[in-house]
Phi, psi and omega in degrees: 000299163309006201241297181291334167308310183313296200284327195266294173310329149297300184299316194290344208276319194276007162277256194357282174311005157264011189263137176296167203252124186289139180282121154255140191302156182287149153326284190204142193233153175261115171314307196121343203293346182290345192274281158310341155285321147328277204300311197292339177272343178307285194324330197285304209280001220216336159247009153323292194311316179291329182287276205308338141341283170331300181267353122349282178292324161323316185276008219235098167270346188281341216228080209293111176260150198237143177232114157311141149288318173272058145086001183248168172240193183182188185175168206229120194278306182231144223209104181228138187262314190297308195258128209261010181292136160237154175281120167250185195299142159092343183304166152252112200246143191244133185200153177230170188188157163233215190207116174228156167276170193272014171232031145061036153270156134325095161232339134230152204257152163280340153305273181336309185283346183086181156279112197263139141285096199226114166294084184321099183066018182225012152277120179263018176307159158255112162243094221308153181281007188250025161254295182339263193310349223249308190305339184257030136266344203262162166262164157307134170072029175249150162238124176230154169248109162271130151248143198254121155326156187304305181344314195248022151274244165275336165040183169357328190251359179026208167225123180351118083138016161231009172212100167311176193237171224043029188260135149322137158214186185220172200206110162275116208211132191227135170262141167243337181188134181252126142262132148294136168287160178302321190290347195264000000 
């Protein structure tokens, strides 16, 4: 009797184990809508900026501003007409800068920043992209002041316990030297 049990408890676990495994429905499925609501607040945030930027300049009589193609504005401290060199990909360019808010407090020194070393589009330095992009207007031995939408700054993430997030700032940046690269 116990022998047919045995025999009986085996056959049923192997029908059982042969039953195919059931597809489970998901926990939670995503619309997209977190996305598109993202993108609809960036944009909201980034013509704020631009209005407050805009009237920024406006009051600014002293200071002829350049509107980038790539979303910044700027003006030129110092300035050279002669020389028609810019960094192009791969130059290495030496350069200092700072980071200030638009009510001109100091939130990085150009001390705090150093002396930057930067390989033109092939460098994974951190760099805001609007320094990135704002040095490869300027020539040697130019000081330009860009001001950057939170975007091509600090955006969302400020930087700890000196920027909030989403702000504006503006960044005074002197090229001190292009190595041109071989390739160039």
């Amino acid at each position: 009797m116990l022998r047919k049990l045995f025999y009986f408890l085996l056959f049923s676990a192997v029908i059982i184990s042969c039953k195919s495994p059931e597809a489970r429905s998901p926990v939670k499925s995503n619309s997209g809508t977190f996305i598109k609501e993202s993108a609809v607040r960036n944009k909201k945030i980034y013509d704020d900026e631009k209005i407050f930027i805009g009237e920024i300049i406006a009051k600014d009589s002293t200071h002829n501003y350049i509107s980038s193609e790539n979303g910044f504005w700027y003006y030129y401290n110092k300035r050279d007409t002669a020389t028609t060199e810019m960094p192009d990909l791969g130059d290495v360019v030496k350069f200092t800068y700072d980071i200030k808010d638009f009510n001109g407090s100091l939130i990085l020194s150009e001390k705090e920043n150093g002396l930057q070393h930067y390989k033109v589009d092939q460098s994974n330095q951190d760099l805001i992209s609007g320094v990135r992009e704002g040095i490869k207007l300027m020539k040697e031995g130019e000081t330009v002041t860009f001001l950057f939408p939170s975007y091509k700054a600090y955006g969302y993430y400020g930087i700890e316990e000196k920027l909030g997030s989403n702000i504006p700032v503006q960044s005074t940046v002197t090229l001190h030297s292009i190595e041109q690269s071989n390739e160039n």
